[in-house]
PLY file of the C-alpha trace (Angstrom):
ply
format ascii 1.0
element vertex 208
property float x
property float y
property float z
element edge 207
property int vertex1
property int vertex2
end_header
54.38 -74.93 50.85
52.76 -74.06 54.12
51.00 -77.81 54.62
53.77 -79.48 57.14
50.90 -79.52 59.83
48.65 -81.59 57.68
49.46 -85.42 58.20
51.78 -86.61 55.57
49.00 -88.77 54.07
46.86 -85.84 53.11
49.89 -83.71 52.05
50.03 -85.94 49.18
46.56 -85.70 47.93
47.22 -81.78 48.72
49.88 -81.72 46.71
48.52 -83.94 43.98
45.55 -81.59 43.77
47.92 -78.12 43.49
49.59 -80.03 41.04
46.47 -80.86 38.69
45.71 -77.33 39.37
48.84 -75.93 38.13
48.41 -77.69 34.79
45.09 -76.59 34.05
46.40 -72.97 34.94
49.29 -74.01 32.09
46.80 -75.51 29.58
44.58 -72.64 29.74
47.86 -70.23 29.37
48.80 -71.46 26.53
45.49 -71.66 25.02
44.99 -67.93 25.79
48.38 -67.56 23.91
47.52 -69.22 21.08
43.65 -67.66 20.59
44.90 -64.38 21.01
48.65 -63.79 19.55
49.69 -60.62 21.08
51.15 -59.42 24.60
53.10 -62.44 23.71
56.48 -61.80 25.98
54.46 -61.07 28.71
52.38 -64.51 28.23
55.44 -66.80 27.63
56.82 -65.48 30.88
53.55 -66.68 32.68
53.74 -69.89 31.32
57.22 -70.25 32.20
56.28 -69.38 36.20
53.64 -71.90 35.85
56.44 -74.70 34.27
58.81 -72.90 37.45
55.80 -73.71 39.94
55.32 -77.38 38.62
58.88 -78.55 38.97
59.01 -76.98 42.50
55.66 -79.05 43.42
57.18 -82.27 41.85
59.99 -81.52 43.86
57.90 -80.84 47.04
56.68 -84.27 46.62
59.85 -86.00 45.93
60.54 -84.99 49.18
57.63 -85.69 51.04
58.02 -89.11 49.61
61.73 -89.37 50.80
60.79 -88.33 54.62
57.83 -90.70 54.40
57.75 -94.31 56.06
54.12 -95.20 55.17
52.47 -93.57 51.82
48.91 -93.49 50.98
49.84 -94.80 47.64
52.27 -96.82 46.66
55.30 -95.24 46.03
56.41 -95.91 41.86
52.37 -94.54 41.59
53.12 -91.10 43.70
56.80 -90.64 41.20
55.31 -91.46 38.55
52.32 -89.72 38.93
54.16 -86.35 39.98
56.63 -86.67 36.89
53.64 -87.78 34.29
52.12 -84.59 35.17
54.98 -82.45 35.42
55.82 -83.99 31.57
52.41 -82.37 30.73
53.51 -78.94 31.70
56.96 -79.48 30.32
55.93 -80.35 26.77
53.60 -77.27 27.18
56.31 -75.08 27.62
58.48 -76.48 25.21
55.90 -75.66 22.47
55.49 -72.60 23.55
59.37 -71.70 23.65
59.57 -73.17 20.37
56.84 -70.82 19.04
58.40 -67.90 20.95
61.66 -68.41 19.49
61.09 -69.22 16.17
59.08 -65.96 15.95
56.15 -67.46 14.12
53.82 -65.33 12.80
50.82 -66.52 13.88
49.07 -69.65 15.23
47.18 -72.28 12.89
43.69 -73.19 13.31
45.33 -76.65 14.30
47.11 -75.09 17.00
43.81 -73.99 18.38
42.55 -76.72 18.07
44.83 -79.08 19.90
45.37 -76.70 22.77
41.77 -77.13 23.17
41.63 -80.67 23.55
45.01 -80.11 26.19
42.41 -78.00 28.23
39.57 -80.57 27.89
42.02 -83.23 28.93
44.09 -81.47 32.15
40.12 -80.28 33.41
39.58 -84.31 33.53
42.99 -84.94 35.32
42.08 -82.09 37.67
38.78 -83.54 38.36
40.13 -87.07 39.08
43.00 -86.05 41.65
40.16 -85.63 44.74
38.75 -88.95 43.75
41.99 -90.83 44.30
41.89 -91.78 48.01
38.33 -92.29 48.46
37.21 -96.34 47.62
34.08 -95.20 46.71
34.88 -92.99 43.58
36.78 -95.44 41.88
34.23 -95.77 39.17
34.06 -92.11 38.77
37.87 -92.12 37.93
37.48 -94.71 35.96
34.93 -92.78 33.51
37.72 -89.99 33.72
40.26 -91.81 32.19
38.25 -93.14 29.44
37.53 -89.80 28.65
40.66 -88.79 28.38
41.74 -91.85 26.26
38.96 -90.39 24.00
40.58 -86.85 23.71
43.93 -88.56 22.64
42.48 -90.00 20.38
41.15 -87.07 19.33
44.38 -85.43 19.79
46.13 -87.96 17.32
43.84 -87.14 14.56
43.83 -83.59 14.92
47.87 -84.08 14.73
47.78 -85.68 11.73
45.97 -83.39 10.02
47.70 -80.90 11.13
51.04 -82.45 10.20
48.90 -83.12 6.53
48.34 -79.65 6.03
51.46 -77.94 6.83
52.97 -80.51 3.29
49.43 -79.24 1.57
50.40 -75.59 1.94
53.28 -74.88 -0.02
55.04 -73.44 2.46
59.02 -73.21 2.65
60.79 -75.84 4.24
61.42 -73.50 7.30
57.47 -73.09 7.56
57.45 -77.24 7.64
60.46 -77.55 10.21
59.25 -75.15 13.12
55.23 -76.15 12.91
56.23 -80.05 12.67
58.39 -79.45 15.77
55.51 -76.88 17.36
52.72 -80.00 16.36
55.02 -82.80 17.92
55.08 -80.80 21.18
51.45 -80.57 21.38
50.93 -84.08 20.74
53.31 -85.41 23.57
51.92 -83.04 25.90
48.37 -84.80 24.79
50.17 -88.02 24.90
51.28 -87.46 28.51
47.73 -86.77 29.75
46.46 -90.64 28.88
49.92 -91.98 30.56
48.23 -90.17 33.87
45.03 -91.35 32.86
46.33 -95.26 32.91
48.30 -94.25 36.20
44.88 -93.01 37.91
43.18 -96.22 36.24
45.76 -98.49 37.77
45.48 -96.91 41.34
41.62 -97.15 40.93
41.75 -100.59 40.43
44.06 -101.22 43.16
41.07 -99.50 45.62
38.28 -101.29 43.76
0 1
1 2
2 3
3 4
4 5
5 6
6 7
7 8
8 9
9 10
10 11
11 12
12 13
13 14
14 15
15 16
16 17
17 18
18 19
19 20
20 21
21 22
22 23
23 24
24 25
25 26
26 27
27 28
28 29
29 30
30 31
31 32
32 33
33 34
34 35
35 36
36 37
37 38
38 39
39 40
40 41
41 42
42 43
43 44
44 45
45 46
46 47
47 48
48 49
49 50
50 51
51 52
52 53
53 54
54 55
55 56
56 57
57 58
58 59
59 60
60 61
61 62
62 63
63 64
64 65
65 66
66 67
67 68
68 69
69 70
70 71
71 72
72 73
73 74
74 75
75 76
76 77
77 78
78 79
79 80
80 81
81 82
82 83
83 84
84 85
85 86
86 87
87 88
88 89
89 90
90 91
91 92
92 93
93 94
94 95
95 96
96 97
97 98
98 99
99 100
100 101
101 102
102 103
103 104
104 105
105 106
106 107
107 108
108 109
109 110
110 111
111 112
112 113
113 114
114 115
115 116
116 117
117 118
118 119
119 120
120 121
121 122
122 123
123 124
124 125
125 126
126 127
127 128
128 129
129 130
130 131
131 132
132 133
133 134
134 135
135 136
136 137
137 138
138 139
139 140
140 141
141 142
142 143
143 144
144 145
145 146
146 147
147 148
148 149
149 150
150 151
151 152
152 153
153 154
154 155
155 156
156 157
157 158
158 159
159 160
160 161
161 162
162 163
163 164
164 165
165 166
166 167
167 168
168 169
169 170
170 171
171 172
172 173
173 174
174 175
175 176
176 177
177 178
178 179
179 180
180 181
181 182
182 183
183 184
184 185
185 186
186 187
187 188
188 189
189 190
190 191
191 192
192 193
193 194
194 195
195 196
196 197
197 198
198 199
199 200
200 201
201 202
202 203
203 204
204 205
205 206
206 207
């Protein structure tokens, strides 16, 4: 990933950052996909190069973290940090897969709706990443993650509703099966944003 002449410590935050990057890039994807339902083939196959990119940076830092002695962070934060996020992206794909291959034939309003709040909620996680090794942002991290506890929240009511209205519409129980799946997707991907959020709250502490 071109950065092996940057000191190791850095590489993290580098990597950290390209990471957070990579899942806004997915979050906005699949909004795209979901606002505007057509060149479809051509937009699941960018979203699967962006899941593609994020498992090769969560591997890139597996292995930093293997060749390193002394970390910037400590070490369960870095996994579980690079996995959280990489969960993100993964639960992103999966509803989109699940969309593709269940050919539906359009998106709900819901669908919309909750992609939204997955772009509202990665732009926070990207914003927090640069903030992470400097003592003096800690606060500023801090307000991040309570914003993002405030768009899962969000999140979990827009879910229900959503789950509300697919029973309310009379559809088939095929209709029912795919969005409930398509719904619980979206939700854990939402869900997965405040686990990074209490990840980045812990290591703010720590530096407080």
């Amino acid at each position: 990933m071109k950065i092996a002449l940057v000191p190791q410590e850095k590489q993290f935050f580098i990597l950290f950052d390209r990471s957070a990057h990579n899942l806004v890039a997915t979050a906005l994807a699949f909004q795209e996909l979901v606002s505007d339902w057509k060149d479809i083939p051509r937009k699941v196959e960018a979203i699967n190069n962006l899941e593609h990119t994020g498992d090769s940076i969560t591997h890139a830092i597996a292995t930093l973290l293997h060749r390193s002695f002394i970390t910037p962070l400590e070490r369960e934060d870095i996994t579980l940090m690079a996995h959280t996020i990489d969960d993100v992206v993964d639960f992103i794909h999966a509803a989109v897969e699940a969309m593709y291959i269940y050919q539906v034939e359009a998106p709900t309003a819901r669908a919309g709706e909750l992609a939204a709040i997955l772009v509202k909620a990665t732009k926070e996680i990207e914003m927090a990443m640069p903030l992470m090794h400097q003592r003096a942002e800690a606060h500023r991290v801090l307000e991040t993650c309570i914003e993002i506890n405030r768009l899962e929240n969000e999140g979990d009511r827009s879910y229900r509703q959503a789950l509300a209205e697919i029973f309310d519409t009379g559809r088939d129980a095929t209709y029912i099966i795919k969005w409930r799946e398509i719904y619980e997707h979206m939700e854990s991907a939402i869900d997965r944003c405040e686990d990074v959020a209490n990840i980045l709250e812990g290591i703010a502490l720590k530096a407080a």
